[in-house]
N, C-alpha and C positions, 0 to 999 in steps of 0.2 A: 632831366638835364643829363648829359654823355658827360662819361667819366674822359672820353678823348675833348681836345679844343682843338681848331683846325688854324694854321696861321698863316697869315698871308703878308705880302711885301706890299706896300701901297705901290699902286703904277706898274705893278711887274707881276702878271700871271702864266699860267701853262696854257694861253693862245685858248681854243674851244674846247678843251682836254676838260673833264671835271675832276682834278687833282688839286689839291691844295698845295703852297708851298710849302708845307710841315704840318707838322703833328704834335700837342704836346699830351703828356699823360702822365698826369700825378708832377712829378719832380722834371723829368724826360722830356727831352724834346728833341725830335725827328725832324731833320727836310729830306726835300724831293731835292731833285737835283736845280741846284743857284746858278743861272748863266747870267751871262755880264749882258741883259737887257737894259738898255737905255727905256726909264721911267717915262720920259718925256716923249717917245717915239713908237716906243712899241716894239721893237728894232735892238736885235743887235748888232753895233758899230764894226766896222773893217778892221778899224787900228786894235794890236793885238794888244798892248798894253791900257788904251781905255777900257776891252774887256775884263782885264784881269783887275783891274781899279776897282770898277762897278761888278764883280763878283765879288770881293771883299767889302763893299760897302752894301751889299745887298745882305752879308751875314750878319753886319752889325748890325744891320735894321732889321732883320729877321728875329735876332738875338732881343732885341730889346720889346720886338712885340709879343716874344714869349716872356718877356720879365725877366730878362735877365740880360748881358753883356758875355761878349768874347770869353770874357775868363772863364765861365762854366761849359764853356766847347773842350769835351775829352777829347774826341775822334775828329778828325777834319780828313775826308774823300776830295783830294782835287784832280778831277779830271782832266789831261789835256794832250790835245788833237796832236800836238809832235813837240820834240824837245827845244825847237825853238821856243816855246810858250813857258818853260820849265825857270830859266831865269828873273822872267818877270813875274811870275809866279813866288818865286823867295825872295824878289824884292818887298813884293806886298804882306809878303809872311811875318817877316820883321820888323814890318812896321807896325803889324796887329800884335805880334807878340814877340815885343823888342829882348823880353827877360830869357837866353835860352835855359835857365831851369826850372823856366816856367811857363812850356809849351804842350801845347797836345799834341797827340801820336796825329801822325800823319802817312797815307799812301798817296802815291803819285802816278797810276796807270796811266799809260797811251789807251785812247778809248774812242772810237769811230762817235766823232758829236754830232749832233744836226742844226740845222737851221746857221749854221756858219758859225758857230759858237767855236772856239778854240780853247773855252776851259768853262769848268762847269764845276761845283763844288756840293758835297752833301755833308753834314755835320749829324751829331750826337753829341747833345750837352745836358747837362744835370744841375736842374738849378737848387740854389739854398733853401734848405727847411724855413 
């Protein structure tokens, strides 16, 4: 048995890539990079705010297939294609983590995306003993 566990998003993978969407190891848990695919299509959506929706809904879900929920995310990577993307971005930020003295660090680079993706997110969380 690997001391690594590989975790995936139901409905949502890296296309023919063999990458997982994360990593967990011991307490740690790693993703790849979270874009706002639509589970049901395969696809991701035009509208810039469905993407950033379902990037956030894809870390809860990410989050709880590692055993754990939003709260144990230290670091949050959100990647996005231009600062238009940057408001809807901290909409959905606040709604995940409404507490502000009870947020994880976060960086916010401009980052050349693919596949029409206009924000893309990677995490580091540390679940409970």
């Amino acid at each position: 048995m690997s001391y690594r566990k590989s975790i995936e998003i139901p409905g949502v993978t890296h296309g023919t890539t063999p990458i997982p969407q994360g990593a967990k190891l011991g307490r740690m848990v790693f993703s790849s990079g979270i874009a706002g695919i639509d589970p049901r299509t395969g696809t991701i959506p035009d509208d810039p705010a469905e993407q950033v929706r379902l990037v956030f809904q894809h870390v809860r879900t990410f989050m709880e297939e590692a055993g754990g929920s939003p709260e144990h995310i230290g670091r949050m990577t959100v990647y996005i294609k231009n600062e238009e993307v940057r408001d809807l971005v901290n909409e959905e930020w606040v709604k995940m983590f409404p507490d502000p003295s009870s947020r994880p660090a976060r960086h916010s680079p401009i980052a050349d995306l693919r596949r029409g993706a206009l924000v893309q997110a990677e995490i580091i969380a540390v679940l409970p003993e």
